[in-house]
C-alpha positions in Angstrom: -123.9 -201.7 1.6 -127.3 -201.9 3.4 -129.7 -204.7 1.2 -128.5 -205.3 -2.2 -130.9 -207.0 -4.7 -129.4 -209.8 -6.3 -126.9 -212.9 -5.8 -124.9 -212.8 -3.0 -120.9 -211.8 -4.1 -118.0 -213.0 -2.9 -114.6 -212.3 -3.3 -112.1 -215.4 -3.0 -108.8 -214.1 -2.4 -105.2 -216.0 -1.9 -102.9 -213.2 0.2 -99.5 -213.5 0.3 -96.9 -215.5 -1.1 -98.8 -218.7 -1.1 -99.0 -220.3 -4.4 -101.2 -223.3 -4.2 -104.9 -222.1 -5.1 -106.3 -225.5 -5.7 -109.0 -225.1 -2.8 -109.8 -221.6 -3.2 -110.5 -222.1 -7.2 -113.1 -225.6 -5.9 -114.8 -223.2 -3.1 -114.9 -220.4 -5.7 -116.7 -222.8 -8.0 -119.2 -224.5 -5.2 -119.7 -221.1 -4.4 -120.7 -220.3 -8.2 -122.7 -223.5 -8.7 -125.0 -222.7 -5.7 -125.8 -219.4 -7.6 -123.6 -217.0 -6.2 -121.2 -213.9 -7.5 -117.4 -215.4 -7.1 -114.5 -212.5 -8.3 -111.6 -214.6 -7.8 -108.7 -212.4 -7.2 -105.5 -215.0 -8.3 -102.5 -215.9 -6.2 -99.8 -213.4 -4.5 -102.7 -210.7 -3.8 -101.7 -208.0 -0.8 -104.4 -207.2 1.5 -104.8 -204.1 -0.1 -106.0 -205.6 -3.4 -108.0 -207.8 -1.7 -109.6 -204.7 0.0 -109.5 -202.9 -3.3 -111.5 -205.8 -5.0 -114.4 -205.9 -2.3 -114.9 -202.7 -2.1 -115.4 -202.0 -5.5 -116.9 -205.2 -6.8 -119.9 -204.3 -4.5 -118.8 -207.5 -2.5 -120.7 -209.4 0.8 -117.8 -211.0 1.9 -114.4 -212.2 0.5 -113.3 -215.7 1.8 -109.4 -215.9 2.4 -107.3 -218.9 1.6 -104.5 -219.6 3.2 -101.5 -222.0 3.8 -99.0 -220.6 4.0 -98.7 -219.9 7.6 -99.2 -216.3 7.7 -103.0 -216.2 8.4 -102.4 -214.4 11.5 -101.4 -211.3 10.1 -103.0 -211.2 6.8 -106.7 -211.9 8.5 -105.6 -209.2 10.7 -104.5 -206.8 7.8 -107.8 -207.4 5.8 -110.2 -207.1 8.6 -107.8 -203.7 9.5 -108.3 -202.4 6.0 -111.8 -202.8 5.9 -112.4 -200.8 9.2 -110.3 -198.1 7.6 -112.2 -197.9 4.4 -115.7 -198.3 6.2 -116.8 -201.2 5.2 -116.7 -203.6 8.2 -120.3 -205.0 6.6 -118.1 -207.1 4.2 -118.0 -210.5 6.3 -114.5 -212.4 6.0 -114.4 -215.8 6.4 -111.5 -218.2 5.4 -109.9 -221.6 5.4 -106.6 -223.6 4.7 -103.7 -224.7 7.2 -104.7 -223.4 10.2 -103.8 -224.3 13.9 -106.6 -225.0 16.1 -105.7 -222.5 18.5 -105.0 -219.5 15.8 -109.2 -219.7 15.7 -110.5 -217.9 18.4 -107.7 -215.3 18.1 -108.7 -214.9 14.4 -112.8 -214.5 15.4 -112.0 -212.0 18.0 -110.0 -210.3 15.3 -113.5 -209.9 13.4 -113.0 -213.6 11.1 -116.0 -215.2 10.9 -115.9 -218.1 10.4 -112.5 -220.5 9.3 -112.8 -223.5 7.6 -110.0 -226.3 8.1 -109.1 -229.1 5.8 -112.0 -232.0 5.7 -115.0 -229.1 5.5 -116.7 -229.9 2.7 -117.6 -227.6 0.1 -121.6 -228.4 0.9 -120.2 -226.8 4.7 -118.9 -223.7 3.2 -122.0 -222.9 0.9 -124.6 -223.5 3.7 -122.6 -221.3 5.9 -122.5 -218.5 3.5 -125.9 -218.6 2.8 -127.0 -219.3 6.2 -124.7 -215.9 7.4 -124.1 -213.2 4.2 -127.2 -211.3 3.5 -130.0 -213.0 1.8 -130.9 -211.9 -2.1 -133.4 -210.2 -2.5 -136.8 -212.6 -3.1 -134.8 -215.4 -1.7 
């Protein structure tokens, strides 16, 4: 993607069968309010879509919420999919129900960064903007 002028976009995605989205639709909105690009994708999205929508919404990262239990494989098929379509410089990062120890098998997977219940949205945007590219004249 190399520098992009402009906000930085995310895409806030809820894979698999999960059908809460109450968090991701409050991070997609802190995200927003701090001046950022949110696509949110809706619920039941395969990795695939998720993929699909990053790739061509032009995206920095997409942020995966989860709590359903299977982060273990969907992080794994979305980082996977985006080394198959070339575009590893989309950062993933996510949150929701998710063991301690499922962390640093996630991060050595390529997750960023995961964010468990109690972070607080000020948390999230700070650590997007502290580790997505920077806009242009920011």
């Amino acid at each position: 993607m190399g520098v992009a002028a402009g906000p930085i976009r995310v895409v806030v995605a809820k894979p698999g069968l999960d059908g809460h989205d109450r968090g991701a639709k409050v991070i997609a909105r802190a995200l927003r309010d701090a001046g950022m690009e949110v696509i949110y994708t809706g619920l039941h999205q395969t990795p695939g879509q998720i993929v699909d929508t990053a790739i061509q919404e032009d995206a920095d990262a997409i942020g995966l919420s989860i709590l359903s239990g299977a982060h273990n494989t969907l992080f794994g098929a979305v980082i996977d999919l985006l080394k198959e379509r070339d575009a590893e410089d989309i950062l993933v990062f996510g949150g929701g129900i998710i063991p301690e120890a499922d962390i640093p098998p996630l991060k050595e997977k390529g997750v960023a960064e995961i964010f468990t219940p109690g972070a607080t949205t000020a948390s999230i945007v700070d650590w997007v903007r502290a580790n997505v590219r920077q806009p242009t004249g920011a």
